[in-house]
C-alpha positions in Angstrom: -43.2 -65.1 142.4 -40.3 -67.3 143.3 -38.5 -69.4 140.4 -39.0 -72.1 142.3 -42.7 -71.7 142.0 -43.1 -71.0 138.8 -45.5 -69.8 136.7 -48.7 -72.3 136.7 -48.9 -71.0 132.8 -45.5 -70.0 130.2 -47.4 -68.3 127.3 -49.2 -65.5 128.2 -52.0 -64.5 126.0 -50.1 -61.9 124.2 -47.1 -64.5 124.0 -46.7 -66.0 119.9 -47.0 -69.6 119.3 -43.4 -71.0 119.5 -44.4 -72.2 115.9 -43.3 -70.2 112.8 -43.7 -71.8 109.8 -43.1 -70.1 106.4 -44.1 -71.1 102.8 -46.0 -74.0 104.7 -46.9 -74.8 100.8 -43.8 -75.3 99.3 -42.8 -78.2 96.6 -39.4 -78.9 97.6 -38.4 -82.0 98.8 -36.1 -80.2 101.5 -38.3 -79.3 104.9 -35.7 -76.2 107.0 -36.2 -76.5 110.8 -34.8 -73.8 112.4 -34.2 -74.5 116.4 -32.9 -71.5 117.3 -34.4 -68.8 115.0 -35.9 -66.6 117.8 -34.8 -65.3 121.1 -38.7 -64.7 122.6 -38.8 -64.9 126.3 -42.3 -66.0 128.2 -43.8 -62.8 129.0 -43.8 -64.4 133.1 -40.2 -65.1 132.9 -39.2 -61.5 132.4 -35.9 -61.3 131.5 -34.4 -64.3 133.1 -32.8 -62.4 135.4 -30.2 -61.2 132.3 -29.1 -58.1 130.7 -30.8 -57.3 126.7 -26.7 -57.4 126.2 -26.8 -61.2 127.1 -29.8 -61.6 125.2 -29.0 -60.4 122.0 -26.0 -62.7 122.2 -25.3 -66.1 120.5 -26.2 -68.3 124.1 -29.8 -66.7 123.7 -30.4 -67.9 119.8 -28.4 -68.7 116.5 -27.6 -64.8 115.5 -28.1 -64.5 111.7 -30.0 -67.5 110.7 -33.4 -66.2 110.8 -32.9 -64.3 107.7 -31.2 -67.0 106.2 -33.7 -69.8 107.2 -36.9 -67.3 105.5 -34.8 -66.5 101.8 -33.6 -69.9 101.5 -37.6 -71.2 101.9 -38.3 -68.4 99.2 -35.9 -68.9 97.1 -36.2 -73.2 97.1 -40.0 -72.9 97.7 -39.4 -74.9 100.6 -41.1 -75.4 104.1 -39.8 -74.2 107.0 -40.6 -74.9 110.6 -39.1 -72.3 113.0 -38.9 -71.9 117.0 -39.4 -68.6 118.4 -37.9 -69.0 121.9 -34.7 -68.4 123.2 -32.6 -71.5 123.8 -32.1 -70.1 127.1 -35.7 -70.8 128.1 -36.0 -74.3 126.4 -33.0 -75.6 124.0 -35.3 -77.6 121.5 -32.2 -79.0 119.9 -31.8 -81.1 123.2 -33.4 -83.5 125.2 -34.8 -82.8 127.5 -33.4 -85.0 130.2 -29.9 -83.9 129.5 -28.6 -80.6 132.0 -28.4 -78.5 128.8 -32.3 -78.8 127.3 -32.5 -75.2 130.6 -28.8 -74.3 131.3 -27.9 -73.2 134.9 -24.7 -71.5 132.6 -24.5 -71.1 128.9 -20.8 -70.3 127.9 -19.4 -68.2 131.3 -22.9 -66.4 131.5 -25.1 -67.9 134.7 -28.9 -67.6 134.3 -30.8 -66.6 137.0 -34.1 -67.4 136.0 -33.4 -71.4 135.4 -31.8 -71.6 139.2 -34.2 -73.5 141.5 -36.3 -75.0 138.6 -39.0 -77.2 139.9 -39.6 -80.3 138.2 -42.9 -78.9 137.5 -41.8 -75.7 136.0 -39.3 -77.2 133.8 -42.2 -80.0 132.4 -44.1 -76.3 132.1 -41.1 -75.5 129.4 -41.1 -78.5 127.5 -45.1 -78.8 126.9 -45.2 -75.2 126.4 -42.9 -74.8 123.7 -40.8 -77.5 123.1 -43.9 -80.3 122.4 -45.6 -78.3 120.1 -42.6 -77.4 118.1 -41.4 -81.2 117.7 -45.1 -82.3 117.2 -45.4 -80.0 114.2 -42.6 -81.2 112.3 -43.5 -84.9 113.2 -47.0 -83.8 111.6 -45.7 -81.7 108.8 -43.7 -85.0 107.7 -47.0 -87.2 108.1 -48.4 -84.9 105.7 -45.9 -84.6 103.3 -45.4 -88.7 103.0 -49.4 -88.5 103.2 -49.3 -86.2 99.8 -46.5 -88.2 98.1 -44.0 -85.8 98.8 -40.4 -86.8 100.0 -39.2 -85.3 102.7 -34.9 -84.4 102.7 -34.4 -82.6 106.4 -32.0 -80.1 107.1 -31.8 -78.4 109.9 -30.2 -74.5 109.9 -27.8 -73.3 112.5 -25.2 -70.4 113.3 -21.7 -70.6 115.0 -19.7 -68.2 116.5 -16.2 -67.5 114.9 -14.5 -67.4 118.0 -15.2 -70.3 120.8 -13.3 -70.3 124.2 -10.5 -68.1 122.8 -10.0 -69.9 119.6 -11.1 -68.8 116.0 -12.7 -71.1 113.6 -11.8 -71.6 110.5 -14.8 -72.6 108.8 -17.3 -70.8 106.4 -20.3 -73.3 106.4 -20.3 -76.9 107.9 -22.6 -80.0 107.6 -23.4 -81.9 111.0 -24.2 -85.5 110.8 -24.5 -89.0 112.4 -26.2 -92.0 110.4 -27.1 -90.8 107.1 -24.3 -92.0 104.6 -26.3 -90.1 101.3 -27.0 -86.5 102.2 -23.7 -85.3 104.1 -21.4 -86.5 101.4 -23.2 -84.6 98.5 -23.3 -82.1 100.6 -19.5 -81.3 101.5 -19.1 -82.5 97.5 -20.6 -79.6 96.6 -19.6 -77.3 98.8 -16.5 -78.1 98.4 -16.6 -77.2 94.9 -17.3 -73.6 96.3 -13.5 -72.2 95.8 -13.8 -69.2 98.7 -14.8 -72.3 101.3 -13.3 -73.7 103.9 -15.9 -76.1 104.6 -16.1 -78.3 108.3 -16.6 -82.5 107.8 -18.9 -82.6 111.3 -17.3 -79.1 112.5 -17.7 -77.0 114.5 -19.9 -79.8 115.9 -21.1 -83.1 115.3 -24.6 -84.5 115.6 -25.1 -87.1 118.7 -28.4 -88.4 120.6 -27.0 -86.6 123.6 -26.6 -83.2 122.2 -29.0 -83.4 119.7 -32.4 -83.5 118.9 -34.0 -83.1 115.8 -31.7 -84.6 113.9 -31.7 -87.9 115.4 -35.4 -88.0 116.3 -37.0 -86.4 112.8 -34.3 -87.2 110.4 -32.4 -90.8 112.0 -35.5 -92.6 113.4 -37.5 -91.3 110.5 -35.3 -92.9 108.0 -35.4 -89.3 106.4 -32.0 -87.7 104.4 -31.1 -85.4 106.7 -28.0 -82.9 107.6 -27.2 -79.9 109.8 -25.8 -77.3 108.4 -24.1 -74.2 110.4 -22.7 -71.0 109.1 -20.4 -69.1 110.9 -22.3 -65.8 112.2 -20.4 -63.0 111.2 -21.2 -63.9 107.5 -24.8 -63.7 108.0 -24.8 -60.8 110.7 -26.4 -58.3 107.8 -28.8 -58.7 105.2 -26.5 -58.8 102.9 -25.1 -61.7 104.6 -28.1 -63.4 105.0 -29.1 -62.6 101.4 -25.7 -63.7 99.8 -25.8 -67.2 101.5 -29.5 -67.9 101.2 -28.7 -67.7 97.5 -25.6 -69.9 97.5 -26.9 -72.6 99.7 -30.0 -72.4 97.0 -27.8 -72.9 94.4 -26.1 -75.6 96.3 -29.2 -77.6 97.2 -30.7 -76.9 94.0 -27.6 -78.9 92.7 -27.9 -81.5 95.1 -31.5 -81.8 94.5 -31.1 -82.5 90.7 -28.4 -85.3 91.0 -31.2 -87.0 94.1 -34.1 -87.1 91.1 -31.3 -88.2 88.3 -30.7 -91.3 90.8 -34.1 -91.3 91.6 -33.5 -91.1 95.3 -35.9 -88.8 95.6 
């Protein structure tokens, strides 16, 4: 089979839904999407022509968040809608018409198996696993307003403390673009977090180009929404994941009582 061809079908039938959802029951106003939780590859894409040593890296998924993403949902009672495919196959925090939705070369690392994409293949990606993914968040906050719940968005990301040679300062960080209410209570209270060094839009900052489900389910939406990344080797235990999962509870728990006292939620 040539990669030019393409597989006529992604998911195999013993490939998962790219869907995880966790506590899809929860109370909280705050709905956790988690882009990058997995690192799953289509059972007909083998390996993508890559070592498990590239695979198990930070280009194939957001190391650490997983484990966040599922205490935090415990421990807030919130929802959470997850992606278990590897950014490498599909990134479903991009869109898809920009070069990096199926990199040719994430970081210095080439990927054989997205050379010579057909147009067809690619559209194969997107309705395979990105569609579904987007659609059930769209649906999940139909349901929510439907029920009378409101909806506060924040979607969960890892960095890597070093990029290109350069170390980052930076515990946590919130990524925004339009909302002017949930980024600022957000680096207000995290700020307030003495052992922080906390990033203002860093390491990143949330655009239409190189995002997408900020802009599309939180910004057109009209929802309160924020990114937040941590950096990864603070979460690359259970420990880790553990001790953040409760702080960022406390945090949002915080945050969450000053939105009802000014009834903005």
């Amino acid at each position: 089979m040539s990669h030019v061809d393409g597989p006529s079908v992604l998911l195999a039938n013993t490939d998962v839904s790219p869907v995880l959802e966790h506590n899809p029951d929860g109370r909280s106003p705050f709905l956790f999407t988690c882009d990058h939780y997995g690192r799953l590859i289509p059972s007909p894409l083998g390996d993508l022509g890559l070592p498990e040593s590239e695979l198990v890296r930070h280009i194939a998924w957001d190391i650490g968040i997983a484990g966040v993403a599922v205490k935090l949902a415990d421990q807030l009672d919130a929802h959470l809608v997850a992606q278990r495919y590897s950014r490498l196959v599909i990134d479903c925090n991009r869109p898809p018409h920009v070069a990096s939705s199926i990199p040719l070369i994430s970081e210095a690392t080439t990927v054989p198996g997205n050379e010579g994409l057909s147009r067809e293949a690619a559209e194969l990606r997107r309705a395979q696993i990105f569609d579904p993914y987007h659609a059930r968040i769209d649906a999940v906050i139909d349901a929510r307003a439907q029920r009378g719940l409101p909806t506060v968005l924040v979607s969960l990301h890892s960095f890597t403390p070093v990029y290109a040679g350069i170390a980052r300062p930076w515990h946590i960080g919130t990524l925004y673009h339009r909302d002017t209410m949930l980024p600022p209570l957000l680096l207000k209270h995290l700020r307030n977090e003495a052992d922080l060094v906390v990033g203002d839009n860093e390491p990143y900052a949330v655009s239409d180009e190189t995002d997408y489900t900020i802009p599309v389910h939180g910004e057109t939406r009209g929802l309160m929404n924020s990114g937040i990344e941590i950096r990864q080797d603070l979460i690359s235990d259970q420990a880790g994941e553990t001790a953040w999962a409760e702080r960022l509870a406390r945090v949002l728990g915080e945050i969450e009582t000053e939105l009802r006292k000014e009834a903005r939620i």
